[in-house]
C-alpha positions as CSV (number, residue, x, y, z in Angstrom):
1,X,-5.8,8.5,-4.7
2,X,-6.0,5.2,-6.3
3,X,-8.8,2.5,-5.0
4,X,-10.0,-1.3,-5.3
5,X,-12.8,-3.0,-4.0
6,X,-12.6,-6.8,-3.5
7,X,-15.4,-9.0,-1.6
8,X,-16.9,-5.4,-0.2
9,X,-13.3,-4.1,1.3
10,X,-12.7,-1.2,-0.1
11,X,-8.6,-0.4,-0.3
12,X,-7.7,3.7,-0.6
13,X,-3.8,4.5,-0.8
14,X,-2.9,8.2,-1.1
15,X,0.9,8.4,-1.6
16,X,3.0,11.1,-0.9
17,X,6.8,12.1,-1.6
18,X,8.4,13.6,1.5
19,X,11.2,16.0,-0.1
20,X,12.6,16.3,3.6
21,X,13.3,12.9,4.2
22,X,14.9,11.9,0.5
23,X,18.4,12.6,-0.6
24,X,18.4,12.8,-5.1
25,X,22.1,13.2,-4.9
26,X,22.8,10.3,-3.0
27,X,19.9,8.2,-4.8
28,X,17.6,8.1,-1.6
29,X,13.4,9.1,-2.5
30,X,11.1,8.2,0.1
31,X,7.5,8.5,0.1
32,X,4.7,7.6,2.6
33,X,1.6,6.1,2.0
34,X,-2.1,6.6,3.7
35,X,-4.2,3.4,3.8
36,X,-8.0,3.3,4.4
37,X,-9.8,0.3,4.7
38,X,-13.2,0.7,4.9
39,X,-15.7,-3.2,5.3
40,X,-18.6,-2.8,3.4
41,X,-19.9,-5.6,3.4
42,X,-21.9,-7.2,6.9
43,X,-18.9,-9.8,8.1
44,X,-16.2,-8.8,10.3
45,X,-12.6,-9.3,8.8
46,X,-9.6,-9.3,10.4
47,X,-5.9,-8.2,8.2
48,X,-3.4,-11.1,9.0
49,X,-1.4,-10.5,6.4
50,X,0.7,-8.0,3.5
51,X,2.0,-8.5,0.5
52,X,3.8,-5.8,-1.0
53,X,5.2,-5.5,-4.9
54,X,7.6,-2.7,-5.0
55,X,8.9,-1.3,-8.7
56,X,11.6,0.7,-9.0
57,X,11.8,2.6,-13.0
58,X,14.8,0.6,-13.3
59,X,12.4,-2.9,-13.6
60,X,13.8,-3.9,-10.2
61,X,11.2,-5.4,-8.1
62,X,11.4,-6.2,-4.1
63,X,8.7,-8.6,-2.5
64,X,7.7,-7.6,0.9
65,X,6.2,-9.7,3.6
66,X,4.6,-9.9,6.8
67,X,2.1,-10.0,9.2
68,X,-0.4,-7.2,9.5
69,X,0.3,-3.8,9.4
70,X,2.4,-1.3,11.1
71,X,2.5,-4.1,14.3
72,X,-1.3,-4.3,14.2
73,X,-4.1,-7.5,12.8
74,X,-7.0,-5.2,13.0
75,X,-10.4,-6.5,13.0
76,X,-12.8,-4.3,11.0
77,X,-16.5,-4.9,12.0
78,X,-19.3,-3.8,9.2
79,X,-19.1,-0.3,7.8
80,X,-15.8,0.5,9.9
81,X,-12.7,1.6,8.5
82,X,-9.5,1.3,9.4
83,X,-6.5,3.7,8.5
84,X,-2.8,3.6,8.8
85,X,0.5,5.6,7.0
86,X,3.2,4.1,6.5
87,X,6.3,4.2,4.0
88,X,8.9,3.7,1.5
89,X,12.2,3.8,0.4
90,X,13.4,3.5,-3.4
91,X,17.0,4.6,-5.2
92,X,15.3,5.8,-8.0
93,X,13.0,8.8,-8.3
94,X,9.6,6.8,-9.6
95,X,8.1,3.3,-9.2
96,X,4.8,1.6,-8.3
97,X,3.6,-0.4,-5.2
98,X,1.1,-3.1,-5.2
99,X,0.0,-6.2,-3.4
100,X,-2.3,-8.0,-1.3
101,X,-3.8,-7.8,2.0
102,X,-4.4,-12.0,3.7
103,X,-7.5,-11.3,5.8
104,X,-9.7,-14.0,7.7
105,X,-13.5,-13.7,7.8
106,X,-15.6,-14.6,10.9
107,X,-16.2,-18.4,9.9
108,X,-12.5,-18.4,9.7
109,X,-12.0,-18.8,6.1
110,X,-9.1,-17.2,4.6
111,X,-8.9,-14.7,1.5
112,X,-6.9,-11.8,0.1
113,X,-8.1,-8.8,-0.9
114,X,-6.3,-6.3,-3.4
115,X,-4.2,-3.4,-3.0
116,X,-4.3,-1.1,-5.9
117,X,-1.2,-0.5,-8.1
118,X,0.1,3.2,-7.2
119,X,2.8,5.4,-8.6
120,X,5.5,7.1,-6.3
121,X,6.3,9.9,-8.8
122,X,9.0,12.9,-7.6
123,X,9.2,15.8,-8.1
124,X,12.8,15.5,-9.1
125,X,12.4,13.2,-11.9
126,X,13.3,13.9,-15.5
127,X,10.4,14.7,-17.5
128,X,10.7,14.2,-20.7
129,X,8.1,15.0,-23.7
130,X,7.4,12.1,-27.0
């Protein structure tokens, strides 16, 4: 579980490989992700946008764009939480995700908040002791 906190939105991710949906010989790892996103503070926030840094262990890094999440722009009202899954696809068997969430606050100002930096590690990988 890896977790930030930025102006009293607190971001969880929980990632997960899913063995049954990757294919190591033909360079195909997936993994999903669980997002919780819990308001603490006492405005209501809506999620306009993602921003998504995606690290493969070969350096290689894909920006990902967009509005909302999974179709959605959910407002979160004071001590709500929102939570979604969702996933992704990488040709190498390890890499990190990070980013940023664009969200709007009642007065209509506009902010991001961050995403915490979090490993997709498999179970197929290489290990190797220094």
């Amino acid at each position: 579980m890896y977790r930030a906190v930025t102006r009293q939105i607190q971001v969880t991710v929980t990632p997960a490989y899913m063995a049954d949906q990757s294919a190591p010989e033909k360079k195909q790892f997936f993994w999903s992700y669980t997002v919780e996103i819990v308001n603490l503070g006492a405005e209501t926030v809506t999620l306009l946008t993602r921003c998504w840094h995606i690290r493969d262990s070969t350096g290689a890094v894909k920006e990902v764009r967009g509005e909302g999440v999974i179709g959605k722009q959910p407002t979160i009202g004071p001590g709500e939480t929102f939570k979604y899954t969702s996933g992704c696809p990488l040709e190498t068997p390890e890499g990190i995700m990070s980013g940023t969430y664009g969200m709007q606050g009642q007065d209509g100002a506009h902010f991001d908040i961050d995403i915490p930096a979090f490993s997709l590690d498999s179970p197929n990988r290489r290990r190797v002791m220094h």
